[in-house]
VOVO-943150 format. One record per atom (N, C-alpha, C, CB): x negated, y, z negated; residue in one letter. Coordinates in steps of 0.001 Angstrom, whole numbers, plus 500000, padded with zeros to 6 digits. Glycine has a CB too. Example, Ala and Ser with C-alpha at 12.3 -4.5 7.8 and 13.67 -1.06 7.14 Angstrom:
<rs>
486810494310492200A;487700495500492200A;486800496700492200A;488692495527490954A;487150497750492920S;486330498940492860S;487100500030492130S;485916499402494275S;
</rs>
This chain:
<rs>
408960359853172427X;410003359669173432X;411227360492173037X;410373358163173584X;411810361122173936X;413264362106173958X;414704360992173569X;413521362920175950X;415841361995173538X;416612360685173213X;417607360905174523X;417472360601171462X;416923361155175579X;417978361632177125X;418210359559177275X;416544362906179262X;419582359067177330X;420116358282177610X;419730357813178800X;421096358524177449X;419665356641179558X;419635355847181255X;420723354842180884X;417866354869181900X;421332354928182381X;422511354240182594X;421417354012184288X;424422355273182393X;421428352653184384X;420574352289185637X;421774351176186471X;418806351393185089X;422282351669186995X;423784351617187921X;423163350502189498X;424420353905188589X;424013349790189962X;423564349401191152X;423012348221191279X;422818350169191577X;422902347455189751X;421085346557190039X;422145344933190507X;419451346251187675X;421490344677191273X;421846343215192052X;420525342244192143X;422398343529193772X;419615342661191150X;417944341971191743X;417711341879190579X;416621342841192712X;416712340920190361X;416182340516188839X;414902341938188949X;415337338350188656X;414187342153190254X;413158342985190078X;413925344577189657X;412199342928191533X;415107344443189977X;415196346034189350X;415289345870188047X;416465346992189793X;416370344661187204X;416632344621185757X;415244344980185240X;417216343154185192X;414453344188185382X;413216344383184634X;412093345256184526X;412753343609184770X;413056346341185406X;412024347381185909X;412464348488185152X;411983347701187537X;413525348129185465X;414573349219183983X;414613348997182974X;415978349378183847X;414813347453182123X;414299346999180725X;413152347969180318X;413728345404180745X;412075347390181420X;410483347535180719X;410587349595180352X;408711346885182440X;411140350064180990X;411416351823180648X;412122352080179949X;411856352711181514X;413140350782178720X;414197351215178108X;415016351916178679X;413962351726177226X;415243351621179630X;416963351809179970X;417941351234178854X;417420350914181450X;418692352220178894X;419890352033177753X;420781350925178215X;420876353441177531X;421071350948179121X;422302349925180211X;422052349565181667X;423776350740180449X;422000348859181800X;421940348109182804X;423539347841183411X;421149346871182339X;424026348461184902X;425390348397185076X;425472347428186606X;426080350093185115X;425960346294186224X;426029345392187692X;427385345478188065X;425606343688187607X;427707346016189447X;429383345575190101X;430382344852190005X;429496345242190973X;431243345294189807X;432387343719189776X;433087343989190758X;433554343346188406X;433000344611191247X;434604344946192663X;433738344272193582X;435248347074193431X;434109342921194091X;433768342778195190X;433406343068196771X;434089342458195047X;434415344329196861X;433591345504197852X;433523346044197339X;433824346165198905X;432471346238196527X;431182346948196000X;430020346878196654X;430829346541194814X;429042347971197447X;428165348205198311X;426931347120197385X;427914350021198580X;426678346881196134X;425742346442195219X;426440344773194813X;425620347689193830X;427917344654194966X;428329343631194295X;427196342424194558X;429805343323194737X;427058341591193376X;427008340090193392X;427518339376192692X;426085339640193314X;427656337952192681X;428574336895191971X;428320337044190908X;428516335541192218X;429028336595189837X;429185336626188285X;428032335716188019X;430726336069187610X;427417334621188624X;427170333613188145X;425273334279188284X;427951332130189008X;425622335158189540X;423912335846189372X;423740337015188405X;423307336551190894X;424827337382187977X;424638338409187096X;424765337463185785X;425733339714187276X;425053336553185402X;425138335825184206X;423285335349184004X;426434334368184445X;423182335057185292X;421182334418185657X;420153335512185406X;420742333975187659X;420885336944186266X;419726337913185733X;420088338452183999X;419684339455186937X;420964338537183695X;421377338582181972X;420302337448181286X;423349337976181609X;420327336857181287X;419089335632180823X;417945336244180862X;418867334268181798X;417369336891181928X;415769337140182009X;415983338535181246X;414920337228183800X;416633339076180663X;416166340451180798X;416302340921179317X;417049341371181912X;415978341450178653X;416442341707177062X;415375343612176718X;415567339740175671X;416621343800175583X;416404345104175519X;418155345685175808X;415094345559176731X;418024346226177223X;419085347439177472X;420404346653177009X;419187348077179281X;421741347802176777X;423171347011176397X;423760346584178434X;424699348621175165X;424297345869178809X;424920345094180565X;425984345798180413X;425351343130180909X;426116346664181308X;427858347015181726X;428400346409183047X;428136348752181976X;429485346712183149X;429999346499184489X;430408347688185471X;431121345709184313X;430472347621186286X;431507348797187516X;432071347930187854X;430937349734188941X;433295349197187501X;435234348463188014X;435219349492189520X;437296349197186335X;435932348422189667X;436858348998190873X;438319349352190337X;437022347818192146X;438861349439191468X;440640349779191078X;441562348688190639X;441488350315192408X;440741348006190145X;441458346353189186X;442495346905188555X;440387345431187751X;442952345636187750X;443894346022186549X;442715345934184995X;445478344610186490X;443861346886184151X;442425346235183068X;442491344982182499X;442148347061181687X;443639343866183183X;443459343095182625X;442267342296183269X;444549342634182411X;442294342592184582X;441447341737185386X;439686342296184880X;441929342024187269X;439642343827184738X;438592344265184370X;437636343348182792X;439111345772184210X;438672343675182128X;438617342838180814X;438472341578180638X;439543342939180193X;438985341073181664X;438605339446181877X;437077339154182462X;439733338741183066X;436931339942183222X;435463339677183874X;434231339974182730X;435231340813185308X;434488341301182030X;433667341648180859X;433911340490179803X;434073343143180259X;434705339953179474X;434205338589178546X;434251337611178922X;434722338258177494X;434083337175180287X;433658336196180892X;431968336231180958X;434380336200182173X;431812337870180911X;429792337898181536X;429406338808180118X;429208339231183723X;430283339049179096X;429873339372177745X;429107340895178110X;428787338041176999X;429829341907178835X;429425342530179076X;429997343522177763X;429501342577180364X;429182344652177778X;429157345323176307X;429568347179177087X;427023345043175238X;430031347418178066X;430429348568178352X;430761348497180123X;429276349616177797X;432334349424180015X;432348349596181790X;432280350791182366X;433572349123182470X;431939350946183413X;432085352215183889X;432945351854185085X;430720352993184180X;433883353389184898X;435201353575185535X;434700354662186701X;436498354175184377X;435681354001187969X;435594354862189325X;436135356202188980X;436485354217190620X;436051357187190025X;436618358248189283X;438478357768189658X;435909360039189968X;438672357260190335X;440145357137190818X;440633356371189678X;440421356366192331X;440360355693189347X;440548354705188355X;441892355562186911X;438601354299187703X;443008354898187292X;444458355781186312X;443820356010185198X;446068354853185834X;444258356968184698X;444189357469182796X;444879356312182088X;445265359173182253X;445779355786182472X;446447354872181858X;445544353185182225X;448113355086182449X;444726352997182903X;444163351762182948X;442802352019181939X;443860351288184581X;442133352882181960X;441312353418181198X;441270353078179862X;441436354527181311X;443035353735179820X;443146353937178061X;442995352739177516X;444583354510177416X;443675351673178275X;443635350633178006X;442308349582177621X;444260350411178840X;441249350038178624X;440190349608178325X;439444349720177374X;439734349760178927X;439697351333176953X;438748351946175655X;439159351704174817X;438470353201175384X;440107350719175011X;440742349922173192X;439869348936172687X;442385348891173203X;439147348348173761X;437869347148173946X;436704347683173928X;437819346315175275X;436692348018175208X;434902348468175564X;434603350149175515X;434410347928177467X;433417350347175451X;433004351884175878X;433093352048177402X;431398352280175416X;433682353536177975X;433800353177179165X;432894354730179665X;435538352796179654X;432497354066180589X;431616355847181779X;432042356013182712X;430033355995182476X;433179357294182475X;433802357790183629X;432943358277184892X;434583358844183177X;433222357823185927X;432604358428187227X;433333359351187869X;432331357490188207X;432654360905187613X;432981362358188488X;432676362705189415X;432724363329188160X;433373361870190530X;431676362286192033X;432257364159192845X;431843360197194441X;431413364950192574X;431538366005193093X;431776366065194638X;430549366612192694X;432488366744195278X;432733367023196858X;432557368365196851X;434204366616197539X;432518369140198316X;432164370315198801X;433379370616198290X;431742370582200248X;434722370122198132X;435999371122197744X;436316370944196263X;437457370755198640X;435257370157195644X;435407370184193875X;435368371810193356X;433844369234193007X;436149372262192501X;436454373290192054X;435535373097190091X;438352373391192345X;435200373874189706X;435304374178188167X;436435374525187632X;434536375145187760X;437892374517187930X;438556374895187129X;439397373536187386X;439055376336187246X;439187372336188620X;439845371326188572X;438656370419187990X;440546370986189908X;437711370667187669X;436707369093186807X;436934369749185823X;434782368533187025X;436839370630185068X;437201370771183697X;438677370266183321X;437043372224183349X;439634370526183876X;441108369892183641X;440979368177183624X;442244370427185037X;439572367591184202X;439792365843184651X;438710365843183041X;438862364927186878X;438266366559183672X;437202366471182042X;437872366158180073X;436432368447181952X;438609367019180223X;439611367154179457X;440736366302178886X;439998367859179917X;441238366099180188X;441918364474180108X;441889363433179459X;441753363855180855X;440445363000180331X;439984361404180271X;438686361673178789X;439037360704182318X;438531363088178551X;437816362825177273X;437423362313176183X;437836363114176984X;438848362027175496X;439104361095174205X;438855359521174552X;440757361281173653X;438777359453175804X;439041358026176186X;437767357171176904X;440287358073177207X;436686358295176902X;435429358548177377X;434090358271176430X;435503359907177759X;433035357568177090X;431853357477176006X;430938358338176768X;431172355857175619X;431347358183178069X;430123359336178603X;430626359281179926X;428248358920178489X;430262360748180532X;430691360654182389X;429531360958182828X;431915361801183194X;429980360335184114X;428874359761184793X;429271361189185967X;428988357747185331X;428008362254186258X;428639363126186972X;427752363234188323X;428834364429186157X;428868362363189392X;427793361660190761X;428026362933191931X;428551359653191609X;426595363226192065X;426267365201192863X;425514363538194152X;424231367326191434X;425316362615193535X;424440361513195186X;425757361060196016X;423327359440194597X;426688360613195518X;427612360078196412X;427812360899197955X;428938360057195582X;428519362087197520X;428518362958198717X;427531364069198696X;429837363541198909X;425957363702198542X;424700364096199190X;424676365463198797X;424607363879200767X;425615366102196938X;425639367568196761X;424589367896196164X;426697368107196082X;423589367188196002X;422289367465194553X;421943369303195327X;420061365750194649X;421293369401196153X;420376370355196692X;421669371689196791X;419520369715198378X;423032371221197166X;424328372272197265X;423920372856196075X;426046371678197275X;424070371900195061X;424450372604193370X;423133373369192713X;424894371148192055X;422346372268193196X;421141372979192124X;420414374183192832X;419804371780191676X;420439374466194099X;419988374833195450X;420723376475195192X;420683373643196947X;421708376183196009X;422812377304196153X;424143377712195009X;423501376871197460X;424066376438194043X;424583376804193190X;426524376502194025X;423800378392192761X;426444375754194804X;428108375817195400X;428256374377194866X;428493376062197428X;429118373723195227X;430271374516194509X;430422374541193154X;431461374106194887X;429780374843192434X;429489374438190545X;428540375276190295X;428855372754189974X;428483376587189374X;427154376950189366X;426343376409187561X;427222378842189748X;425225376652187932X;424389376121186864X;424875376890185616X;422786376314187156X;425479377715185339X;426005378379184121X;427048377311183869X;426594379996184296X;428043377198184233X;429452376146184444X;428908374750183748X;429949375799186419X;427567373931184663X;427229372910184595X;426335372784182925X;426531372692185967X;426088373873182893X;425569374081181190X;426132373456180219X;425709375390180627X;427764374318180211X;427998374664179507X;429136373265179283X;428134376053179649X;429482372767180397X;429585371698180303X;428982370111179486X;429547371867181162X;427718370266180068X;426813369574179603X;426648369557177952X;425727370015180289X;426815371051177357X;427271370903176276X;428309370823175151X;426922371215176203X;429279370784176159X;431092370094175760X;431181368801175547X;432289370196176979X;430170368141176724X;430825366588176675X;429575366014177075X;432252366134177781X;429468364645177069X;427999363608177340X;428209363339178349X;427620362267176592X;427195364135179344X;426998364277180508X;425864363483181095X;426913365489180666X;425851362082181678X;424552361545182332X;424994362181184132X;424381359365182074X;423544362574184316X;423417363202185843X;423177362339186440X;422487364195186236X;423540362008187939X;423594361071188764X;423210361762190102X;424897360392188697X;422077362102190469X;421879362779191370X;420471362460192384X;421961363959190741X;420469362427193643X;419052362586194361X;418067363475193650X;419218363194195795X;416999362990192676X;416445363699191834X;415094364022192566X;416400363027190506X;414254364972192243X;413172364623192682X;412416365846191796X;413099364515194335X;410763365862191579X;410211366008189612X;410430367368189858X;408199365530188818X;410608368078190569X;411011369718190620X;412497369973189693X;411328370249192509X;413648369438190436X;414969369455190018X;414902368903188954X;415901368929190779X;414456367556188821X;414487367309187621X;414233367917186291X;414025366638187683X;412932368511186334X;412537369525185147X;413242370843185362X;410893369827185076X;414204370732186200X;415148372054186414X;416170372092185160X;416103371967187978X;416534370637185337X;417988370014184924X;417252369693183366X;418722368337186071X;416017369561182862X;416069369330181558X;415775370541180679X;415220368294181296X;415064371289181203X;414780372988181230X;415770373702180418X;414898373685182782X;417216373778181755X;418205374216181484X;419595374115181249X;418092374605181870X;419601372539181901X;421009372154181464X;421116370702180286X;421857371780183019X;420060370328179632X;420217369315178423X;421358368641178944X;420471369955176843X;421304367690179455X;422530367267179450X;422381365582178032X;422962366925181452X;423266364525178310X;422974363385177592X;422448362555178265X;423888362851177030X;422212362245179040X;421003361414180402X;420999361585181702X;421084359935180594X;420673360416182230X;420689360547183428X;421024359011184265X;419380361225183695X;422109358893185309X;422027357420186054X;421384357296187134X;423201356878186439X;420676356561186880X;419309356294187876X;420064354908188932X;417484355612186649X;419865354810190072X;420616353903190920X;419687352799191420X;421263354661192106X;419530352136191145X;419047350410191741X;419006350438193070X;420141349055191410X;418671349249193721X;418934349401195231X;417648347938195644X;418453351473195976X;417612347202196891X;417680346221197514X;416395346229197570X;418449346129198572X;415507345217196946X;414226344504197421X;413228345100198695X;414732343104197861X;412592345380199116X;411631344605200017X;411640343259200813X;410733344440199340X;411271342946199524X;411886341496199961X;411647340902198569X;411038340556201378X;411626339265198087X;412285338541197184X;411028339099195955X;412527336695197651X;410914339778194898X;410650340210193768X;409358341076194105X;410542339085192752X;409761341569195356X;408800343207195771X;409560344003195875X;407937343465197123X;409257345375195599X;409754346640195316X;409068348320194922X;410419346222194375X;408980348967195811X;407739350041195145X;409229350681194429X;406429351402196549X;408261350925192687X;408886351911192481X;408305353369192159X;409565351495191672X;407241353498192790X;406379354862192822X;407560356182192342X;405658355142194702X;408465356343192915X;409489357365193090X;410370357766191557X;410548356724194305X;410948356238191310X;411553355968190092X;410257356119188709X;412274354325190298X;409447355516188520X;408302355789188021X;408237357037187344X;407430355702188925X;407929358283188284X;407785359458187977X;408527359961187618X;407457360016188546X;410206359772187962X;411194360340187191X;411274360225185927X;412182360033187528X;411504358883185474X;411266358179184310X;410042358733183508X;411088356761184661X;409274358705184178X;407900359112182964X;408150361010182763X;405689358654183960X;408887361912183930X;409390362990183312X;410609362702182149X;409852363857184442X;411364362230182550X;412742361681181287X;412047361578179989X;413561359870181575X;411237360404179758X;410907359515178761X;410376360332178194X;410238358370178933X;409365361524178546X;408099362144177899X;408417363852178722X;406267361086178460X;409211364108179393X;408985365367179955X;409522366831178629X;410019365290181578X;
</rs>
């Protein structure tokens, strides 16, 4: 097995925790911002924490304070957060006095390389790993595709500045693109809603994973 990191982001279902455990996922990251598209109550994320053993539980903040952030993480004994990208340098700093935190970089059509390297830079020291999201605004195929707005030289070289998990609409082509040539430090794989109550194909996720784990 490789040592490419998973950060498995999103999970609100006992069938995803354990779907990600059983692949060694590194972290397991459940919502705390209550409008959060994934959020659920503390008290179900305290229930699926029980069944699941192996990966380290993070949280996703919203635009809290860190005190409020910090309160929720040792209320649910969570062991790392990951930060929105909006989320102040100064609430951050604060956090990484406690926990490890994973900055979230979500790329847009008007993201520049000479303005993510300046955010890069920044929030670095204060950083355990960024989370660099090409799915949010649907850029996977822009970047890796056409190379806009970021080209794969840039994203390299990056990748080898700082601990870079990719967060992207993957699929086993791109993927062995992205391990090929840009090494990065993992990858965040995204959770998402049942079937119905502990059904779920994960045919899709599966294959990624078994490229990650062994590719």
């Amino acid at each position: 097995m490789n040592g490419y990191k998973i950060l498995a982001s999103g999970i609100s279902n006992l069938t995803d925790a354990r779907f990600f455990a059983a692949w060694e996922a590194d972290w397991l990251a459940f919502e705390l911002d209550s409008s959060g598209e994934s959020y659920i109550p503390p008290a179900r994320i305290a229930a699926i924490k029980e069944w699941v053993e192996g990966p380290a539980i993070a949280g996703t903040a919203g635009l809290q304070s860190a005190t409020e952030i910090l309160r929720l993480c040792r209320d649910l004994s969570l062991g790392a957060v990951v930060a929105p990208m909006a989320l102040p340098l100064e609430t951050q700093q604060e956090l990484s006095a406690f926990l490890p935190v994973f900055k979230e970089i979500v790329v847009e059509p008007a993201s520049t390389e000479e303005n993510l390297e300046i955010f890069l830079e920044s929030f670095a020291p204060w950083t355990a790993y960024f989370v660099f999201n090409l799915s949010k605004n649907q850029m996977t195929q822009e970047v890796f595709s056409q190379e806009r707005p970021l080209s794969g030289t840039w994203l390299a070289a990056i990748c080898a500045r700082y601990p870079i998990l990719i967060h992207a609409d993957l699929e086993a082509s791109i993927l062995k693109d992205i391990l090929n040539t840009l090494h990065p430090a993992g990858f965040c794989l995204q959770g998402g809603d049942e079937e119905k109550t502990g059904f779920k194909s994960f045919d899709q996720l599966d294959e990624l994973l078994e490229i990650i784990r062994n590719g």
